[in-house]
C-alpha positions as a Markdown table, in Angstrom:
| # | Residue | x | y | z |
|---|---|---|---|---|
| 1 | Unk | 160.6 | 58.3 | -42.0 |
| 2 | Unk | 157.0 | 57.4 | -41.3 |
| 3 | Unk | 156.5 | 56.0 | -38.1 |
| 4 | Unk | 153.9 | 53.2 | -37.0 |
| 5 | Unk | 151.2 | 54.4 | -34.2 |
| 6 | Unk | 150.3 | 52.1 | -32.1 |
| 7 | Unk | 146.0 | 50.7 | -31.6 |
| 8 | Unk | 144.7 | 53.1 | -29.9 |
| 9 | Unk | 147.1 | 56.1 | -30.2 |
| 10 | Unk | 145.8 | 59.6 | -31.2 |
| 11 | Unk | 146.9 | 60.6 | -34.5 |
| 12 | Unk | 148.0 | 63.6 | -35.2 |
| 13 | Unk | 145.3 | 66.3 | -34.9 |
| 14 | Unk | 144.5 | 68.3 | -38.7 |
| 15 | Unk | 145.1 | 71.8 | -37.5 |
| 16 | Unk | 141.9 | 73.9 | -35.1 |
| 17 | Unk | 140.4 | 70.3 | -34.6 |
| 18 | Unk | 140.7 | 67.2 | -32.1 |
| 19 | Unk | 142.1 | 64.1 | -32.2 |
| 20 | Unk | 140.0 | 61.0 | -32.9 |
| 21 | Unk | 141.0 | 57.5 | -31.8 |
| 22 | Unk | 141.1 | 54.4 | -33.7 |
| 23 | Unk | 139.1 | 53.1 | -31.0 |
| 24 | Unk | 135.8 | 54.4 | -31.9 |
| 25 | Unk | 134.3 | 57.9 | -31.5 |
| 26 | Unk | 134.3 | 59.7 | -28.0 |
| 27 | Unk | 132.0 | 58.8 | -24.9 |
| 28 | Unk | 128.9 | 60.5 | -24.9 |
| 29 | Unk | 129.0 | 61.0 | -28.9 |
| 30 | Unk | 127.2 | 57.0 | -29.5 |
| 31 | Unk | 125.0 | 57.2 | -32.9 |
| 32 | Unk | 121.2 | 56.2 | -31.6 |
| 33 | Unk | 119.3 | 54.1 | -33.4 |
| 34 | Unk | 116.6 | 56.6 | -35.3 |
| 35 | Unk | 113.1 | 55.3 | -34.4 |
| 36 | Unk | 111.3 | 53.4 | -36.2 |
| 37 | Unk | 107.5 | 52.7 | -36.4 |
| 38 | Unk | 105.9 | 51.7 | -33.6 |
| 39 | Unk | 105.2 | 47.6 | -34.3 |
| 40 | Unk | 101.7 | 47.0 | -34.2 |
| 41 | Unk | 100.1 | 45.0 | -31.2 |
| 42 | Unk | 98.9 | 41.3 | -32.3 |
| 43 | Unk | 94.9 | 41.2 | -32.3 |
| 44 | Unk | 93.7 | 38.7 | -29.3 |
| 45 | Unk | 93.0 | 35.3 | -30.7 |
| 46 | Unk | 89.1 | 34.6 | -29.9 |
| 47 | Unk | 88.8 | 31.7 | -27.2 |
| 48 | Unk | 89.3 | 28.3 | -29.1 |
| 49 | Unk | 86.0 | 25.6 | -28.9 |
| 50 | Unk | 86.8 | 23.2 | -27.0 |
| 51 | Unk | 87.0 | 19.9 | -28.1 |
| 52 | Unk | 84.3 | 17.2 | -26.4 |
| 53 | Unk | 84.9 | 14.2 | -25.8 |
| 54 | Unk | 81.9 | 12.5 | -27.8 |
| 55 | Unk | 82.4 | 8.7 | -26.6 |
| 56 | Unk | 81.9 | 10.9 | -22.6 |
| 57 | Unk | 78.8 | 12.2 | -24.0 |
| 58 | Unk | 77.3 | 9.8 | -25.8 |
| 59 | Unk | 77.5 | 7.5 | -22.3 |
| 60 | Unk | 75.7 | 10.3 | -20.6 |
| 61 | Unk | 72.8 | 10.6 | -22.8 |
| 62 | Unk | 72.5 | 7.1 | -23.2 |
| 63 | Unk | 72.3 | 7.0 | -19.0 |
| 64 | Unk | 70.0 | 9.6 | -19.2 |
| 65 | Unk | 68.3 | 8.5 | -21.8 |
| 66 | Unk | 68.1 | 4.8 | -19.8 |
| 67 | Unk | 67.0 | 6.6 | -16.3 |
| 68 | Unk | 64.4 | 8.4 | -18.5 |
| 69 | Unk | 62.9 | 5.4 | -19.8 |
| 70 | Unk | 63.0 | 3.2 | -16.4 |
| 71 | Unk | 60.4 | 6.2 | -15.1 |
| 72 | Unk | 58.2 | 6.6 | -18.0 |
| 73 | Unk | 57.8 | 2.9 | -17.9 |
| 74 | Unk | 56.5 | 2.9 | -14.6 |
| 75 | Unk | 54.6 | 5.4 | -15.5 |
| 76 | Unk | 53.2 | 3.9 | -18.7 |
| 77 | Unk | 52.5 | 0.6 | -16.6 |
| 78 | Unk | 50.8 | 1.8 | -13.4 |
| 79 | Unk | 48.2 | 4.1 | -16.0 |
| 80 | Unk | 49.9 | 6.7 | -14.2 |
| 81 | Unk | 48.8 | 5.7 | -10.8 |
| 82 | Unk | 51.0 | 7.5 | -8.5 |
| 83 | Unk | 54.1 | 5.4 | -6.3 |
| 84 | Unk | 53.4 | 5.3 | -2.6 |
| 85 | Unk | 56.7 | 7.8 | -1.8 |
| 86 | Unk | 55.0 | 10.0 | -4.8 |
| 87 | Unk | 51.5 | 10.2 | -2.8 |
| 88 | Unk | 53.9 | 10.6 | 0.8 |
| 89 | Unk | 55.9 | 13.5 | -1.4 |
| 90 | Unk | 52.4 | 15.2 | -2.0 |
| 91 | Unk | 51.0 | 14.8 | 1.5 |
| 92 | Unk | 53.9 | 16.2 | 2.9 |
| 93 | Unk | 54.4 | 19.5 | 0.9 |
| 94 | Unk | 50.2 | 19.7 | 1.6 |
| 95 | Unk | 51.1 | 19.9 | 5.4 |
| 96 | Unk | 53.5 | 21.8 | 4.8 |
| 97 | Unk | 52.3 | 24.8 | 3.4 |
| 98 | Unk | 53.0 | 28.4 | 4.9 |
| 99 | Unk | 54.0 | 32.0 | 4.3 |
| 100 | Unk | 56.7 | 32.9 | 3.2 |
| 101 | Unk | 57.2 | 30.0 | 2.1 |
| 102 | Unk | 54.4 | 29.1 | -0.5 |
| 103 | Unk | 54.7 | 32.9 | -2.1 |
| 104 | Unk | 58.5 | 32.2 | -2.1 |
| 105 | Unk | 57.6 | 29.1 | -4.0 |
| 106 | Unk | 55.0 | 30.9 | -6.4 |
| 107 | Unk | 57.8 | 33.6 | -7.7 |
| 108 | Unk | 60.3 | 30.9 | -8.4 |
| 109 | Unk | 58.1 | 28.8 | -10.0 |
| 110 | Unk | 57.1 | 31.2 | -12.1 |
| 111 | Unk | 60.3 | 31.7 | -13.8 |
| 112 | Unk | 60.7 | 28.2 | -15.1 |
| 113 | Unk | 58.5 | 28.7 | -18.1 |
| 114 | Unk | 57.5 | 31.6 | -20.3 |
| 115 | Unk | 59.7 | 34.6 | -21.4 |
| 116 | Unk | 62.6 | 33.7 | -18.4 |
| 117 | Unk | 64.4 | 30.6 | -20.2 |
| 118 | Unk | 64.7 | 31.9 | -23.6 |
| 119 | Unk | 65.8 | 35.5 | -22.1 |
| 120 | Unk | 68.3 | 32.9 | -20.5 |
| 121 | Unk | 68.9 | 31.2 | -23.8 |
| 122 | Unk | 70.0 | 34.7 | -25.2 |
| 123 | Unk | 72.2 | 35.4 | -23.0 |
| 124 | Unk | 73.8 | 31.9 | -23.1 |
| 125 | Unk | 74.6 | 33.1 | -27.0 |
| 126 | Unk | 75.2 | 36.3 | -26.7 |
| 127 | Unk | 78.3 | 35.3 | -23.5 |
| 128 | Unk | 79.5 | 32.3 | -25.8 |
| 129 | Unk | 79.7 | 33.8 | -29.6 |
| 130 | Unk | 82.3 | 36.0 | -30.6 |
| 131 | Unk | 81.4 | 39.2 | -31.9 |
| 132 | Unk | 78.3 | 39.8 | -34.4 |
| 133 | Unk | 77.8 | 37.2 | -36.7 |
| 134 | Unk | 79.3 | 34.4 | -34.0 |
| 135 | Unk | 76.5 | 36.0 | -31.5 |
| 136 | Unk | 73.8 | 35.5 | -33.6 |
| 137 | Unk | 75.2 | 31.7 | -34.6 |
| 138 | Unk | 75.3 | 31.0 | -30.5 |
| 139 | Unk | 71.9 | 32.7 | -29.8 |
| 140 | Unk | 70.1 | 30.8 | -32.8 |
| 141 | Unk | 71.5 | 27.6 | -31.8 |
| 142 | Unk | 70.7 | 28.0 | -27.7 |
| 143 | Unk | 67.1 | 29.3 | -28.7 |
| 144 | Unk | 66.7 | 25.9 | -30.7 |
| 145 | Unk | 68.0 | 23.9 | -28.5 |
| 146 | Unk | 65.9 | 25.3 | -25.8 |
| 147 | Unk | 62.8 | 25.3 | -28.3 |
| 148 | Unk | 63.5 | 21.6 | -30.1 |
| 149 | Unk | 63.8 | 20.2 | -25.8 |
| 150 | Unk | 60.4 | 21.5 | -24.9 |
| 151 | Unk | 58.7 | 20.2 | -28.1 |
| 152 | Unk | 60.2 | 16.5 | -27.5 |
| 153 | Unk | 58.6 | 16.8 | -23.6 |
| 154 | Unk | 55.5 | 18.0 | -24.9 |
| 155 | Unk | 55.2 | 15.0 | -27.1 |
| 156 | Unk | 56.4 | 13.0 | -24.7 |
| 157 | Unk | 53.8 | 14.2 | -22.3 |
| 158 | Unk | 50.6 | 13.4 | -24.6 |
| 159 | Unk | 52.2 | 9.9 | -25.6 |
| 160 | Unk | 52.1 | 9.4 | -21.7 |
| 161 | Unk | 49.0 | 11.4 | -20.7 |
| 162 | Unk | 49.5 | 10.8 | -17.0 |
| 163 | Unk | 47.2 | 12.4 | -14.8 |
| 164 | Unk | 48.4 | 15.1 | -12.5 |
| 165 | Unk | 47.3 | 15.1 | -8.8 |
| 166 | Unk | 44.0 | 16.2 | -7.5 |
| 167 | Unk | 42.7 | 19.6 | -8.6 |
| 168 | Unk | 41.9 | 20.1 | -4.5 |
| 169 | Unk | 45.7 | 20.0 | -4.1 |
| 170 | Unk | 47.2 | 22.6 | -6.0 |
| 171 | Unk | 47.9 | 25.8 | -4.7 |
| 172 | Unk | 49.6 | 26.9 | -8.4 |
| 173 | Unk | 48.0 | 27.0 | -12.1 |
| 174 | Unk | 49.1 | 24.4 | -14.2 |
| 175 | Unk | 47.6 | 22.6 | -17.7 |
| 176 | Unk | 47.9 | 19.7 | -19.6 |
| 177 | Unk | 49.1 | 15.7 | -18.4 |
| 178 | Unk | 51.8 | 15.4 | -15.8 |
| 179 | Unk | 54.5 | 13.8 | -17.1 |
| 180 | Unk | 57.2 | 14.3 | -17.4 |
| 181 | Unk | 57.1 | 18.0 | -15.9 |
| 182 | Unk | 57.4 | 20.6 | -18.2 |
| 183 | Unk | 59.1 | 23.6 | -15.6 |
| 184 | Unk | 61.4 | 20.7 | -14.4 |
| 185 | Unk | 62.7 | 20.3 | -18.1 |
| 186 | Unk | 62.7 | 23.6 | -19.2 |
| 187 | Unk | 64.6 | 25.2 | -16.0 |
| 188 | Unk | 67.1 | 22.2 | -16.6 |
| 189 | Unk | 67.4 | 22.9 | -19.9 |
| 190 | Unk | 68.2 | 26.8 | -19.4 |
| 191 | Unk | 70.3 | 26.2 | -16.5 |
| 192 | Unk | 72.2 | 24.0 | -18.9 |
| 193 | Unk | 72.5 | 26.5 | -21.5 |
| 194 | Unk | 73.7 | 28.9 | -19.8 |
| 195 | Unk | 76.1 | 27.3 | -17.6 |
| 196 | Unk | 77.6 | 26.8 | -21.1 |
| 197 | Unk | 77.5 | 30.1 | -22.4 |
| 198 | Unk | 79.0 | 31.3 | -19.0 |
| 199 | Unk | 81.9 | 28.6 | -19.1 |
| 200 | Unk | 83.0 | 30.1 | -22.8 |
| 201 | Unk | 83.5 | 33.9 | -21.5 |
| 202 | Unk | 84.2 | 33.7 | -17.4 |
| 203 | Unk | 87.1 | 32.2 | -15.4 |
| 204 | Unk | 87.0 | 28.3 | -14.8 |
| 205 | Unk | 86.3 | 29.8 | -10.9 |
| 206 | Unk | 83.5 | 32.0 | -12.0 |
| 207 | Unk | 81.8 | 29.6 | -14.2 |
| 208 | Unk | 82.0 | 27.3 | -11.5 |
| 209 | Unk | 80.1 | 29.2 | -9.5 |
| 210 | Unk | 77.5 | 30.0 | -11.5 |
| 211 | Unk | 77.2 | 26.3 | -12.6 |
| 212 | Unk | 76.1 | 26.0 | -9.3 |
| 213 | Unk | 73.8 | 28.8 | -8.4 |
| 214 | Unk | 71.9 | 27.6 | -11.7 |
| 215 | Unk | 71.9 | 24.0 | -11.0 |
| 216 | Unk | 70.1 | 25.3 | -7.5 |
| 217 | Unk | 67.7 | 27.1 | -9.3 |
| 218 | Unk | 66.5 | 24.5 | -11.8 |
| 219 | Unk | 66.3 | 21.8 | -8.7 |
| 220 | Unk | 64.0 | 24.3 | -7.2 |
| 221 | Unk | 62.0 | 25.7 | -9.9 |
| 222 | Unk | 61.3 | 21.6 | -10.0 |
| 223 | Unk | 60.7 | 21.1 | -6.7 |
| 224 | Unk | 57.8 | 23.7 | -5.8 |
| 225 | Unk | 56.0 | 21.6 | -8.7 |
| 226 | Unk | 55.5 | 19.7 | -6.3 |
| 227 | Unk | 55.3 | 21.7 | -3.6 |
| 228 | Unk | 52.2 | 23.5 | -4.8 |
| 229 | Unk | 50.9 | 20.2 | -5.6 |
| 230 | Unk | 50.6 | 20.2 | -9.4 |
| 231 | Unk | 53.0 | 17.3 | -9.9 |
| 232 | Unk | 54.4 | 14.1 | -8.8 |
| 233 | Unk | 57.6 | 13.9 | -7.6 |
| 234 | Unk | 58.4 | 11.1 | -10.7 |
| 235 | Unk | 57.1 | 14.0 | -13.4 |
| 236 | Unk | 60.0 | 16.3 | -11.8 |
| 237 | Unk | 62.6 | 13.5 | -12.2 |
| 238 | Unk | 61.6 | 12.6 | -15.5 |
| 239 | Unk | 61.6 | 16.3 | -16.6 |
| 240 | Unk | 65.6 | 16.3 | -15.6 |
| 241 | Unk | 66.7 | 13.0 | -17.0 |
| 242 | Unk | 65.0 | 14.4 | -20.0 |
| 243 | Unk | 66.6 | 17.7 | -19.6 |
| 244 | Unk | 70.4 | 16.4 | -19.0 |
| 245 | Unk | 70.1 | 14.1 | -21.9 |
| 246 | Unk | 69.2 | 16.7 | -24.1 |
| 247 | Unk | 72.3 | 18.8 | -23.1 |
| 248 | Unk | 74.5 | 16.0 | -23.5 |
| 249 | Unk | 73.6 | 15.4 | -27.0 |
| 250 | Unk | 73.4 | 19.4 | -27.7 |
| 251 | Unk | 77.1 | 19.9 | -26.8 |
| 252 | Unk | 78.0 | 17.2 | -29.5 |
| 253 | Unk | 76.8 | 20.3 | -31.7 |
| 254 | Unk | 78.9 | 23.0 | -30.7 |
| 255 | Unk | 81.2 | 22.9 | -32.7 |
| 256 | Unk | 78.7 | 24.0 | -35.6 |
| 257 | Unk | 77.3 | 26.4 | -33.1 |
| 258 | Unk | 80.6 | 28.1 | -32.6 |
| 259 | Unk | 82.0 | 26.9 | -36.1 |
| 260 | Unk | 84.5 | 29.9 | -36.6 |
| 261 | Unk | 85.0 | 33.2 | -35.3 |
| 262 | Unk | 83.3 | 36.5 | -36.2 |
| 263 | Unk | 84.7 | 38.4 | -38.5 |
| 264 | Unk | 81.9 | 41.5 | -39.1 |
């Protein structure tokens, strides 16, 4: 009679082999999964555009805008007759002229117009874009805003057609009417720019930083307008109420700037 084996139990080993377990097959024999192919890595999302907050913007431009227009009406009234703290701000850089200092001033002032902001400009695009195609979308847009800001302070500065200090005063080259300053707005205006491109690649740290190193460069670039006596100190504040309104309305445009990704 057929007996019953108990779970577990070793049957009864076919002749010249082993016995195998109900239990599964022997330690060390597991089956290994066969490999497979390798799963392919997800491509990096590119860096999402950040979404401004246009009522925040809008308020800024308008204060801008507002602080702009409180100057250029004082301006416009006086027939560009300078404020008594504008003649003190002139006497004082005049008495204050020296090596290094005024060759310190002459280089930096230097790079507030010219080739310098739209090489800025470029790089702005170039940091922000993704890729081809979303580089030259970036760079385009930086380059116009740059390009679009200086022809509204050119206007601007005919409509106004304040006269700059006395020729005997400067100690830099300059051209044209005073107001408001065209090296203030411009070096706010590339400062601006590229603090943006920068805040779209680098570490919220980083762009920090550099936020600030810029910002110290455009207040300087403005200042030794003065400085070397070719402005009034009201030209250089018009210049970056001018420039920071501009900004404020250009980021309402990035999203067309950075409309989608690259995809050449």
């Amino acid at each position: 009679m057929r007996q019953d084996r108990p779970p577990g139990h070793p049957a009864a080993a076919p002749p010249g082999g082993r016995a195998v377990t109900a239990s599964g097959p022997e330690p060390g024999h597991e089956r290994r999964p066969e490999p497979g192919p390798a799963a392919e890595e997800p491509r990096p999302a590119p860096a999402p555009v950040p979404r401004r907050d246009t009522a925040a913007l809008l308020t800024v431009a308008g204060a801008c805008a507002a602080l702009f227009a409180a100057t250029a009406v004082t301006v416009s009234v006086r027939h560009g007759a300078p404020l008594a703290a504008e003649q003190a701000g002139v006497r004082w850089s005049i008495a204050h002229r020296g090596e290094p200092v005024h060759s310190m001033a002459g280089a930096l002032t230097a790079t507030g117009s010219g080739a310098v902001p739209y090489l800025m400009a470029v790089l702005a695009g170039l940091l922000a874009g993704r890729r081809a195609r979303g580089r030259l979308r970036a760079v385009c847009c930086a380059v116009v805003v740059l390009a679009v800001g200086q022809a509204i302070r050119y206007g601007l500065m005919e409509l106004l057609a304040r006269p700059r200090p006395p020729v005997a005063d400067w100690t830099g080259s300059a051209s044209g009417y005073a107001f408001p300053s065209g090296h203030a707005t411009t070096s706010a205006l590339a400062a601006g720019i590229l603090a943006w491109g920068i805040a779209r690649r680098a570490r919220p740290a980083v762009a920090r930083t550099w936020c600030v190193v810029l910002a110290l460069w455009a207040a300087g670039v403005g200042l030794t307008r003065v400085y070397l006596g070719v402005h009034w100190p009201g030209d250089v504040l018009g210049g970056w109420f001018l420039a920071a309104g501009l900004l404020a309305l250009a980021l309402l445009l990035e999203p067309f700037a950075l409309r989608r990704p690259d995809r050449a």
